[in-house]
GUDOLUM-198980 format. One record per residue: x, y, z of N, C-alpha, C, CB in turn; residue in one letter. Coordinates in nm, 3 decimals, always signed. Each point is the difference from the previous one (the first is absolute). Glycine has a CB too. Example, Ala and Ser with C-alpha at 12.3 -4.5 7.8 and 13.67 -1.06 7.14 Angstrom:
BEGIN
ATOM, n_c1, n_c2, n_c3, ca_c1, ca_c2, ca_c3, c_c1, c_c2, c_c3, cb_c1, cb_c2, cb_c3, res
ATOM, +1.319, -0.569, +0.780, -0.089, +0.119, +0.000, +0.090, +0.120, +0.000, -0.189, -0.117, +0.125, a
ATOM, +0.154, +0.222, -0.197, +0.082, +0.119, +0.006, -0.077, +0.109, +0.073, +0.118, -0.063, -0.215, s
This chain:
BEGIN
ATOM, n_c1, n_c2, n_c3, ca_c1, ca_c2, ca_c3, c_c1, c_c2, c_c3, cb_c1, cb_c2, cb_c3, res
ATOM, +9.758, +5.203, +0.986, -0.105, +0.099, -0.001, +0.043, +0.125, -0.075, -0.084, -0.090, +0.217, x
ATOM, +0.206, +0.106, -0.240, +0.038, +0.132, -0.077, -0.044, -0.005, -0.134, +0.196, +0.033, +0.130, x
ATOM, -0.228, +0.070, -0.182, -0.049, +0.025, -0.162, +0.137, -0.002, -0.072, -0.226, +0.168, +0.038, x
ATOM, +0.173, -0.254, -0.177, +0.099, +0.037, -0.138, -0.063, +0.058, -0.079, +0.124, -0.165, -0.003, x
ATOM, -0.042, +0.310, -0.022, -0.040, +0.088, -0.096, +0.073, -0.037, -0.145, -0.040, +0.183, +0.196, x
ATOM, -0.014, -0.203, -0.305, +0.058, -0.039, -0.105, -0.007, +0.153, -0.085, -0.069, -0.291, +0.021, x
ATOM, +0.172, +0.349, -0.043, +0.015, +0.104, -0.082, -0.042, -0.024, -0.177, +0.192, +0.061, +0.204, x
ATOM, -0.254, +0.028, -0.221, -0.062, -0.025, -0.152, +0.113, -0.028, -0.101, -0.198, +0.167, +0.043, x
ATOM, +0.296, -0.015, -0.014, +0.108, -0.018, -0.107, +0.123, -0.096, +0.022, -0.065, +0.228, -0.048, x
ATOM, +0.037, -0.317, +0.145, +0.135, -0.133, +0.012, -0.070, -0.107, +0.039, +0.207, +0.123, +0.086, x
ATOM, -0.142, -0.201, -0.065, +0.006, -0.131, +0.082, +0.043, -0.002, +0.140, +0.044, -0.086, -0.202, x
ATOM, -0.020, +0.136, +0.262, +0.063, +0.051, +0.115, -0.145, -0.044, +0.114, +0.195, +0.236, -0.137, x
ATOM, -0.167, -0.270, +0.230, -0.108, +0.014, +0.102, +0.065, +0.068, +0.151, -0.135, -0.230, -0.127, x
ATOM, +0.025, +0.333, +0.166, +0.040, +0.059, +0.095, -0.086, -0.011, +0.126, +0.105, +0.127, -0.167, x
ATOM, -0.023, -0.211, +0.244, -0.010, -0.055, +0.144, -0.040, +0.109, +0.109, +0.184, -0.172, -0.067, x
ATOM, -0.335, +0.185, +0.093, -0.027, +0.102, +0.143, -0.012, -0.087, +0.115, -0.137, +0.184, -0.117, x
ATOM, +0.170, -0.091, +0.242, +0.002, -0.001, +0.084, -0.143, -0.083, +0.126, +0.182, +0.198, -0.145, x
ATOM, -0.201, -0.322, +0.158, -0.130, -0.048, +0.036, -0.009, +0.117, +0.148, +0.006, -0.317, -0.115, x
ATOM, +0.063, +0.315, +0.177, -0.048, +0.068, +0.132, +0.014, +0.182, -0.001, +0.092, -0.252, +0.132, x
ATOM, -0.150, +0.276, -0.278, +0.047, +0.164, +0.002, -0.144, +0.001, -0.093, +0.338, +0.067, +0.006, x
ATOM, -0.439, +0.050, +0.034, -0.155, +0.041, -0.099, +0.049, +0.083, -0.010, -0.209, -0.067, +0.046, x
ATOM, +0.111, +0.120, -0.150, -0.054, +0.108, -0.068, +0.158, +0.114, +0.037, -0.342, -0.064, +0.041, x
ATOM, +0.463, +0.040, -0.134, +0.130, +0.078, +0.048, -0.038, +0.128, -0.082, +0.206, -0.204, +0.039, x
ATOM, -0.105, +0.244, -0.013, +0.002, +0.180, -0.051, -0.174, +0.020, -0.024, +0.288, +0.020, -0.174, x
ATOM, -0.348, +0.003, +0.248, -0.151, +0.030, +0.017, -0.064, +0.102, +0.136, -0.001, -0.252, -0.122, x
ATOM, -0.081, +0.304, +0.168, -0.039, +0.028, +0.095, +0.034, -0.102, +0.127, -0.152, +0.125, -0.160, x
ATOM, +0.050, -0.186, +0.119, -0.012, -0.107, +0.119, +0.077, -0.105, -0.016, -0.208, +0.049, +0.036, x
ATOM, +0.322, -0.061, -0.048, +0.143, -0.118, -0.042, +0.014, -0.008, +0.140, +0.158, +0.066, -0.242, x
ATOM, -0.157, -0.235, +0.290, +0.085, -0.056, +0.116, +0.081, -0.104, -0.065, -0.168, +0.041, +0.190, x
ATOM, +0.308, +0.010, -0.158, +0.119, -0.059, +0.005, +0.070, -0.089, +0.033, -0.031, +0.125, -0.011, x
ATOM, -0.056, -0.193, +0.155, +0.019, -0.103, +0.031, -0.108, -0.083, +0.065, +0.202, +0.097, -0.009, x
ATOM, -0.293, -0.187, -0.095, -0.152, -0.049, +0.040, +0.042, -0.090, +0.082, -0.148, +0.029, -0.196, x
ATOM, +0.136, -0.040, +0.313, -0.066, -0.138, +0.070, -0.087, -0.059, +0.087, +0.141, +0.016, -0.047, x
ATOM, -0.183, -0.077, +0.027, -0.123, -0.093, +0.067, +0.023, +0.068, +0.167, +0.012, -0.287, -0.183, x
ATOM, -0.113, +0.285, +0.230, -0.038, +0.006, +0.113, +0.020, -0.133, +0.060, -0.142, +0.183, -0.056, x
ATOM, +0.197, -0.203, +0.191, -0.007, -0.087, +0.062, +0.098, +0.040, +0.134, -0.074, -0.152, -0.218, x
ATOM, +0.107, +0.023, +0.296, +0.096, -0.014, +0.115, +0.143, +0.061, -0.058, -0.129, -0.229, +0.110, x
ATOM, +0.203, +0.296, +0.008, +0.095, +0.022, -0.071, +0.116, -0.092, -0.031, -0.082, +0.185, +0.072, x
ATOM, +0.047, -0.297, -0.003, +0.126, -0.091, -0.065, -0.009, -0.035, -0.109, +0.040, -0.081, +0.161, x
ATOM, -0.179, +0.075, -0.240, +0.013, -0.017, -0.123, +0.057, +0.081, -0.101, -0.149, -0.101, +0.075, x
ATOM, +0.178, +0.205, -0.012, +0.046, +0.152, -0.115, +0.141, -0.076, -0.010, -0.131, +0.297, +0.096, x
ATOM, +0.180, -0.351, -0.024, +0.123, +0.014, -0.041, +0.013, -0.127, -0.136, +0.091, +0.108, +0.278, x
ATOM, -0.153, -0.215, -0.298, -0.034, -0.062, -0.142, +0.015, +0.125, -0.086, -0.178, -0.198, +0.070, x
ATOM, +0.027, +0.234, -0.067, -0.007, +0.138, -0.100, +0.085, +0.075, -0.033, -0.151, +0.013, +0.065, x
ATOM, +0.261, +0.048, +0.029, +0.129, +0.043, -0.005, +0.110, -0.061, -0.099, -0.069, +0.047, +0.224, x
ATOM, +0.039, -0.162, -0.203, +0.120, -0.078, -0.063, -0.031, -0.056, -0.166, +0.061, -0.086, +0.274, x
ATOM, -0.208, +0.097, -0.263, -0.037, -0.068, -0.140, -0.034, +0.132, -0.094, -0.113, -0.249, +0.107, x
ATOM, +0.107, +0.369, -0.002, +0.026, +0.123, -0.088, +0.114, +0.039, -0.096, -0.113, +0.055, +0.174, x
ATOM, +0.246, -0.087, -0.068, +0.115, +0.040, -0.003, +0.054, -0.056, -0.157, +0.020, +0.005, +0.292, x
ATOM, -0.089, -0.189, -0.279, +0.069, -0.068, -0.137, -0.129, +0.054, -0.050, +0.176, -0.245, +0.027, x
ATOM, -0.308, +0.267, -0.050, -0.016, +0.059, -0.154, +0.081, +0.143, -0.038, -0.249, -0.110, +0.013, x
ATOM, +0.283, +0.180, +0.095, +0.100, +0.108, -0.071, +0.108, -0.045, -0.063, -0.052, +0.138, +0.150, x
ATOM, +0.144, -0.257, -0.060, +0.102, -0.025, -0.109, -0.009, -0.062, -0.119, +0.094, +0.004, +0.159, x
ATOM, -0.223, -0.123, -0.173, -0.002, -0.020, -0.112, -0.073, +0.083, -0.097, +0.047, -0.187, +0.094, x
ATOM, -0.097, +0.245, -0.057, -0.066, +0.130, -0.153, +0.104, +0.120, -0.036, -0.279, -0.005, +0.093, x
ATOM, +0.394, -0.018, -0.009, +0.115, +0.040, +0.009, +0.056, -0.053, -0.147, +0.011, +0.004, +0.281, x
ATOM, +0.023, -0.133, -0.248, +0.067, -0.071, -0.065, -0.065, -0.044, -0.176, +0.082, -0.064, +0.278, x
ATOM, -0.226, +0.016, -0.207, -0.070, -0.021, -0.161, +0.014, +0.107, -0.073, -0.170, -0.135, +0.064, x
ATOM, +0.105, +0.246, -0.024, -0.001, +0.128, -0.114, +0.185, +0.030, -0.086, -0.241, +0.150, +0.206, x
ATOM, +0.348, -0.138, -0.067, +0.110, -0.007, -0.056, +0.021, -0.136, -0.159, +0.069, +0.110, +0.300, x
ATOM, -0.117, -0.232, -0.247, +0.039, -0.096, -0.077, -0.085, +0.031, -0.133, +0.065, -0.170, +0.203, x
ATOM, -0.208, +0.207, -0.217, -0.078, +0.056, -0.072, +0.030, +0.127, -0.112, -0.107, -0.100, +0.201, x
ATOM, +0.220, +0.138, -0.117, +0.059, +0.155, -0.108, -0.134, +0.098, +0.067, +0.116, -0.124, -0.320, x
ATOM, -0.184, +0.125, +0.439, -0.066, +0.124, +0.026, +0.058, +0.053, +0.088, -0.181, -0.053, -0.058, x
ATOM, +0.196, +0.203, +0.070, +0.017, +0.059, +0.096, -0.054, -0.044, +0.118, +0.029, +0.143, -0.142, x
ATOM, +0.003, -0.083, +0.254, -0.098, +0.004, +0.129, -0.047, +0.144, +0.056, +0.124, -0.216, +0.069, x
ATOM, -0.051, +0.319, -0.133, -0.042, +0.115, +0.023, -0.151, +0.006, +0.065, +0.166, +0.061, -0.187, x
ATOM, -0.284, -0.122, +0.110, -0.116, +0.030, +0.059, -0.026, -0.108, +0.158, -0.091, +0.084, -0.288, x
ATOM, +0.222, -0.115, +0.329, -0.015, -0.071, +0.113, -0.024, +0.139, +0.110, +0.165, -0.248, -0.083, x
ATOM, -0.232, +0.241, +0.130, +0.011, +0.153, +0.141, +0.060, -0.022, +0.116, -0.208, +0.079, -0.045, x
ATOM, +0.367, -0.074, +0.019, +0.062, -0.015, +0.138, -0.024, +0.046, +0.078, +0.116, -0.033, -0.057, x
ATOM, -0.098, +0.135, +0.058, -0.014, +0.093, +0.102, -0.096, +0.028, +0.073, +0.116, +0.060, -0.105, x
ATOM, -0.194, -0.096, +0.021, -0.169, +0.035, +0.082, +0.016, -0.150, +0.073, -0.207, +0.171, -0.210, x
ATOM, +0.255, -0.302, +0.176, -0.064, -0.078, +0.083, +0.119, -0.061, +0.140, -0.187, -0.060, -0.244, x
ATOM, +0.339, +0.141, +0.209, +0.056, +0.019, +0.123, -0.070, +0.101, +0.074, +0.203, -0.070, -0.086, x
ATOM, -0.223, +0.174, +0.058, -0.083, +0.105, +0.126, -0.119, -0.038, +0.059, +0.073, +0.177, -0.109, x
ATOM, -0.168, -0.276, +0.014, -0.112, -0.040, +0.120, +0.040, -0.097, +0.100, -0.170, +0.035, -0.158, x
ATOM, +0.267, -0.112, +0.044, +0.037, -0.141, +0.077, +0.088, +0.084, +0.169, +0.063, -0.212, -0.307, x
ATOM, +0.054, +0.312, +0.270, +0.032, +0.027, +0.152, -0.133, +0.091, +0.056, +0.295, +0.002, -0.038, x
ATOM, -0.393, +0.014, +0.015, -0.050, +0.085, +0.110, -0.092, -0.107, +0.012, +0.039, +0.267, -0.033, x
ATOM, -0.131, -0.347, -0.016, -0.032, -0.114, +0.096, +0.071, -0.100, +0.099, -0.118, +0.030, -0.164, x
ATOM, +0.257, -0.004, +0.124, +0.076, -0.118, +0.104, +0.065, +0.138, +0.120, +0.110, -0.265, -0.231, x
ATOM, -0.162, +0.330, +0.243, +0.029, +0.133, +0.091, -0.102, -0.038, +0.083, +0.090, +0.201, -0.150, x
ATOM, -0.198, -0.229, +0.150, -0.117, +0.001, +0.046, +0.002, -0.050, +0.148, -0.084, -0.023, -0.235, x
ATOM, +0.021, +0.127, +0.313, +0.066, -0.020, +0.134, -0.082, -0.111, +0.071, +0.086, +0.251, +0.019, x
ATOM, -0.208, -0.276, -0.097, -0.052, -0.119, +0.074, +0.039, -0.157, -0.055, -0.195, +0.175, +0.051, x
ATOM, +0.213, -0.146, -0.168, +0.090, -0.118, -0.069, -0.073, -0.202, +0.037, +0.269, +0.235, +0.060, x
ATOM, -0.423, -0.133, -0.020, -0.051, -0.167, +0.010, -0.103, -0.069, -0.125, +0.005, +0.055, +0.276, x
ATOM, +0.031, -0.021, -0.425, -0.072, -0.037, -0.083, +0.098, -0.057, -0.085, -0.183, +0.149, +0.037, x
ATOM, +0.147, -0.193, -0.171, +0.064, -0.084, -0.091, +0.006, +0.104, -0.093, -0.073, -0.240, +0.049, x
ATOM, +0.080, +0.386, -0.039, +0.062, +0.026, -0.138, +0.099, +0.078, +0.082, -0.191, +0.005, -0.218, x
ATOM, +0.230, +0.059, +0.363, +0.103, +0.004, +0.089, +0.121, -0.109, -0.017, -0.184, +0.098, +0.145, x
ATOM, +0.146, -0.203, -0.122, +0.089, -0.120, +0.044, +0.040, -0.036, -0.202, -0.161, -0.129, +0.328, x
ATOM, +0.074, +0.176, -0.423, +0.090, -0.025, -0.162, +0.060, +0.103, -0.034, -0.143, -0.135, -0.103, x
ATOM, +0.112, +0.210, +0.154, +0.104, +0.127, +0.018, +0.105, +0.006, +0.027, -0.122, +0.069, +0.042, x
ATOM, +0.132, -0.141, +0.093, +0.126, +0.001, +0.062, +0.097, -0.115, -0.087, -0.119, +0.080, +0.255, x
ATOM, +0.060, -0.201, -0.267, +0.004, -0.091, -0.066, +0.091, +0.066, -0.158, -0.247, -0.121, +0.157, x
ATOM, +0.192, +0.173, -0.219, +0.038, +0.045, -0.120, +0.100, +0.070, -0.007, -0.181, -0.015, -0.047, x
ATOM, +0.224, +0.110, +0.166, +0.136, +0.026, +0.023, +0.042, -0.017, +0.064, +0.001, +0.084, -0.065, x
ATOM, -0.014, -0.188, +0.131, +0.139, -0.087, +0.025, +0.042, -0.068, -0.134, -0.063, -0.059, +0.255, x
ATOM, -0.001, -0.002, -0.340, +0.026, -0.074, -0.084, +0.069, +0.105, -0.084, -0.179, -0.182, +0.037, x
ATOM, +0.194, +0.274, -0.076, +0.011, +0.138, -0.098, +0.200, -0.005, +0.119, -0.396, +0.208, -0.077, x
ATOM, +0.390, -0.199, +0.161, +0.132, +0.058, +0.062, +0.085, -0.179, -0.012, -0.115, +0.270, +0.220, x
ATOM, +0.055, -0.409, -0.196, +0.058, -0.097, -0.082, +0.032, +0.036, -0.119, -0.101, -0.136, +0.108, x
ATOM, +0.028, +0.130, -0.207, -0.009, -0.001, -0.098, +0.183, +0.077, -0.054, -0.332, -0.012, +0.030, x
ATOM, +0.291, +0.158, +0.048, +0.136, +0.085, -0.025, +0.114, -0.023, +0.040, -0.116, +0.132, -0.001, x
ATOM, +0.130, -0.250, +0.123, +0.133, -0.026, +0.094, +0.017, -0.117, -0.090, -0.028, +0.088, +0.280, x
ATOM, -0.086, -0.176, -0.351, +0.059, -0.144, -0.091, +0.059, +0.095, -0.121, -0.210, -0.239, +0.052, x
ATOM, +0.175, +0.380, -0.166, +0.077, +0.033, -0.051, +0.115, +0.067, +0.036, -0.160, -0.034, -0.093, x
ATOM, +0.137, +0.088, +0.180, +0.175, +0.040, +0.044, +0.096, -0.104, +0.039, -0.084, +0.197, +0.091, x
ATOM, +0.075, -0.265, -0.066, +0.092, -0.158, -0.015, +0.015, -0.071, -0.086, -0.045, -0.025, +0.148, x
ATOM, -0.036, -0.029, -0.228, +0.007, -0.056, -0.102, +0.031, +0.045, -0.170, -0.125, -0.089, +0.191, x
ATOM, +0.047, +0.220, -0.165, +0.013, +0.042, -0.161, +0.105, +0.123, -0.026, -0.263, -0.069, -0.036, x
ATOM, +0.340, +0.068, -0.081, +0.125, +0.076, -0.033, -0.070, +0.215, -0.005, +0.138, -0.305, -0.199, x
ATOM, -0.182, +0.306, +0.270, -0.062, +0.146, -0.037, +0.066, +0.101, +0.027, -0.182, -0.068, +0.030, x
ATOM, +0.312, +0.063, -0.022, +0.081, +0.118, -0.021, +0.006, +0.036, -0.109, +0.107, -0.039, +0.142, x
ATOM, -0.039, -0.017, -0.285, -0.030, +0.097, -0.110, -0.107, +0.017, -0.002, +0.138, -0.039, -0.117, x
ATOM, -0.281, +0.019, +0.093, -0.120, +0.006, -0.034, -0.017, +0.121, +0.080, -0.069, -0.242, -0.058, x
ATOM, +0.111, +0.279, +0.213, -0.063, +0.151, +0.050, +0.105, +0.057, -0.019, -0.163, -0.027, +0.171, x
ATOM, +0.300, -0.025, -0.253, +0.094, +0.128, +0.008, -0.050, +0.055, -0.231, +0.304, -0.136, +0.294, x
ATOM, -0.362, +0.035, -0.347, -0.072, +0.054, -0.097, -0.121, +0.083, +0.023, +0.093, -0.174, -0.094, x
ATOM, -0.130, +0.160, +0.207, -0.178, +0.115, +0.018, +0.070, +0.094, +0.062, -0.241, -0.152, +0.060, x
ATOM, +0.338, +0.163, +0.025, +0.099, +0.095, -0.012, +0.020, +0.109, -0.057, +0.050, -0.145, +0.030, x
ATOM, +0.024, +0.105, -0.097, +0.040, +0.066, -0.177, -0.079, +0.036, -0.023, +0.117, -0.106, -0.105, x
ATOM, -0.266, +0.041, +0.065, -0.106, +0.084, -0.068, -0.041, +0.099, +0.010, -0.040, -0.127, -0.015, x
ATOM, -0.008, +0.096, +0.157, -0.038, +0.127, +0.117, +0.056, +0.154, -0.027, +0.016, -0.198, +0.185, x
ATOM, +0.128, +0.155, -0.144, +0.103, +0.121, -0.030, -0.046, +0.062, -0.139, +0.217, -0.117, +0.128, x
ATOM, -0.191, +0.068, -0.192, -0.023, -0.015, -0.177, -0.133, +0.097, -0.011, +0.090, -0.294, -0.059, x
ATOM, -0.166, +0.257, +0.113, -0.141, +0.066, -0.016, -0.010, +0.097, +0.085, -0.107, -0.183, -0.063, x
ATOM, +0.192, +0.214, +0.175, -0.017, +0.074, +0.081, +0.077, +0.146, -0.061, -0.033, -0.212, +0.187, x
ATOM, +0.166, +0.182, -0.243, +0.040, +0.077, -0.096, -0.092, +0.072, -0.091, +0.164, -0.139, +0.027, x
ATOM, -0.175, +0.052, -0.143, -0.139, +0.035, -0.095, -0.117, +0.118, +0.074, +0.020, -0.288, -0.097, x
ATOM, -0.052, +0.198, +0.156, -0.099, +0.100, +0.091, +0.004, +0.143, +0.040, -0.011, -0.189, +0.075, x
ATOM, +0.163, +0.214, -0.020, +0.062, +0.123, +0.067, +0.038, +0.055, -0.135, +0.095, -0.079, +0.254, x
ATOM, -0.057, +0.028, -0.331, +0.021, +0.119, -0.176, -0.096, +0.029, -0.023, +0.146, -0.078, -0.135, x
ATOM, -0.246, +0.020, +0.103, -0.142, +0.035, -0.074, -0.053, +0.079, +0.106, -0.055, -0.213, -0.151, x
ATOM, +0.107, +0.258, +0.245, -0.078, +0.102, +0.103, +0.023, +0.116, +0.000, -0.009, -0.135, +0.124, x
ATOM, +0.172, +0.104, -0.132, +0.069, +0.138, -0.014, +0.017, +0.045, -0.121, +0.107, -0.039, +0.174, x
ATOM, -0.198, -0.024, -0.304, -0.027, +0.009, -0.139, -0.092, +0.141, +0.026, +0.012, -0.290, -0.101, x
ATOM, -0.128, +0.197, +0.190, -0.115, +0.042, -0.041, +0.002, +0.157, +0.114, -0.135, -0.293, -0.093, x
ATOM, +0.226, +0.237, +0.176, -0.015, +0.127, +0.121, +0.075, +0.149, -0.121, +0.071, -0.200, +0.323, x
ATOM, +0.020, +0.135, -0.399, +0.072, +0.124, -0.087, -0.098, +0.036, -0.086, +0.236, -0.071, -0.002, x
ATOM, -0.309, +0.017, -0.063, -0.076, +0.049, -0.084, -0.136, +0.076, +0.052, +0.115, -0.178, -0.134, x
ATOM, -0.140, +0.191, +0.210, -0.090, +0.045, +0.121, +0.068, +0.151, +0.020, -0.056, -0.264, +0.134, x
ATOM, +0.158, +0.231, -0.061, +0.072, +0.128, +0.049, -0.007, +0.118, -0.147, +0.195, -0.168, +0.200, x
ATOM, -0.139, +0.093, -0.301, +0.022, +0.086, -0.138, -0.170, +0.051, -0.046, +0.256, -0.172, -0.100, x
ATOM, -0.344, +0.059, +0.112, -0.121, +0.074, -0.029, -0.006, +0.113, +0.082, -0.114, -0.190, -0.067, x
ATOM, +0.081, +0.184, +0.198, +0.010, +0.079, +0.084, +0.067, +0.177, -0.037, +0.007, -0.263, +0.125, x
ATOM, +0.092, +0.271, -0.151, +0.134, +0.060, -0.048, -0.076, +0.095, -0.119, +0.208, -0.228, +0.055, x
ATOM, -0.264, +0.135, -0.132, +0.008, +0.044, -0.154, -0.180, +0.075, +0.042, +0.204, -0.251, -0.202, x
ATOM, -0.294, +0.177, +0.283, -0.116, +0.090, +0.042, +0.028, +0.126, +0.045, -0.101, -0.179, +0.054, x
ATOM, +0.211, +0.169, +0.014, +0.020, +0.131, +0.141, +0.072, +0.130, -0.159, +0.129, -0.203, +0.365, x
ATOM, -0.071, +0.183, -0.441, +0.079, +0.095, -0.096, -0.098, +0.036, -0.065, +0.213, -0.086, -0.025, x
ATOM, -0.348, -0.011, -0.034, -0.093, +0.033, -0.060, -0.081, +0.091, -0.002, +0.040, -0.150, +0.002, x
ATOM, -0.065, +0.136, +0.157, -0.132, +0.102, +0.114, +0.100, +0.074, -0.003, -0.177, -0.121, +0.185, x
ATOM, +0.295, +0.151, -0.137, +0.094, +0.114, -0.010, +0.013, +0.100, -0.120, +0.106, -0.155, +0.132, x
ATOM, -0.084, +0.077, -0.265, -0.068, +0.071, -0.134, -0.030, +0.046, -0.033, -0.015, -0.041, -0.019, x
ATOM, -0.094, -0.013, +0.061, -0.158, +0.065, -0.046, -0.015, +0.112, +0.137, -0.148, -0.266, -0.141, x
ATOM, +0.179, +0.281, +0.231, -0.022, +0.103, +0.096, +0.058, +0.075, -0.060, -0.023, -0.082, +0.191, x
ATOM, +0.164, +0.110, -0.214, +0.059, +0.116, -0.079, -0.045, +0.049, -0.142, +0.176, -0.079, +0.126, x
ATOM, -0.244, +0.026, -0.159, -0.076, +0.037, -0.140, -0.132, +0.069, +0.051, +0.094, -0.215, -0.156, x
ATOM, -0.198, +0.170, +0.240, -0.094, +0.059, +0.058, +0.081, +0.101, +0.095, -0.177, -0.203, -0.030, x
ATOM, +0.231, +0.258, +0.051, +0.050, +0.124, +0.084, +0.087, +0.084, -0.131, +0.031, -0.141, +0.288, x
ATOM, -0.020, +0.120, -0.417, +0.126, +0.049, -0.060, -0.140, +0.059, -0.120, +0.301, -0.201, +0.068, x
């Protein structure tokens, strides 16, 4: 059920999300599902979970980004529906469903896959940029101060010329 967007200027096809409308929009829900019993949410949960990993994976294999994937927006609905204190519907129970599968998901990569260099390289970056960041501040904070400086001698100036 997910859409392929075929980009004009490639060949590339970019894999959306079937259980996510109308995203970055007003009215965007993040995590669509059917109404029903709640034992059924937890299907929904799970058949959510693999279209995330595979539009994960296609777009990677595709050469597209996923940037326009909206994480974030669809972990925050996903935990505040599985918060839900009555928790007797099917988008409660794919909620919950979806992270659990999300905290698997993270305990099968922390066992299996080599991701120490890989976060001791985002690491580095971080730092790297975090640096960058703190110069260009104290760039811009100096050049500020000196405007500042060079206004205040100006008005000073010119006051002694209007009094002289």
């Amino acid at each position: 059920m997910a859409n392929t967007n075929v980009n004009e200027n490639t060949t590339s096809k970019r894999k959306d999300l079937s259980f996510v409308r109308n995203a970055h929009k007003k009215d965007a829900d993040y995590f669509v599902v059917p109404d029903g019993h709640w034992a059924t949410g937890y299907e929904h949960g799970i058949t959510a979970f693999a279209d995330l990993l595979n539009t994960l994976r296609c777009n990677k294999m595709n050469g597209v980004d996923n940037l326009h994937i909206p994480l974030r927006q669809i972990i925050q609905q996903v935990t505040h529906l599985a918060s839900d204190i009555k928790g007797l519907e099917a988008r409660t129970s794919a909620a919950s469903q979806f992270i659990y599968l999300m905290r698997e998901a993270l305990e099968f990569m922390a066992t299996q896959a080599k991701f120490e260099p890989w976060l001791a390289r985002r690491l580095a970056d971080a730092q790297q940029q975090a640096l960058i960041s703190q110069r260009h501040e104290a760039e811009e904070k100096a050049a500020f101060v000196a405007r500042m400086k060079a206004a205040k001698a100006a008005k000073a100036a010119k006051r002694e010329l209007a009094e002289a």
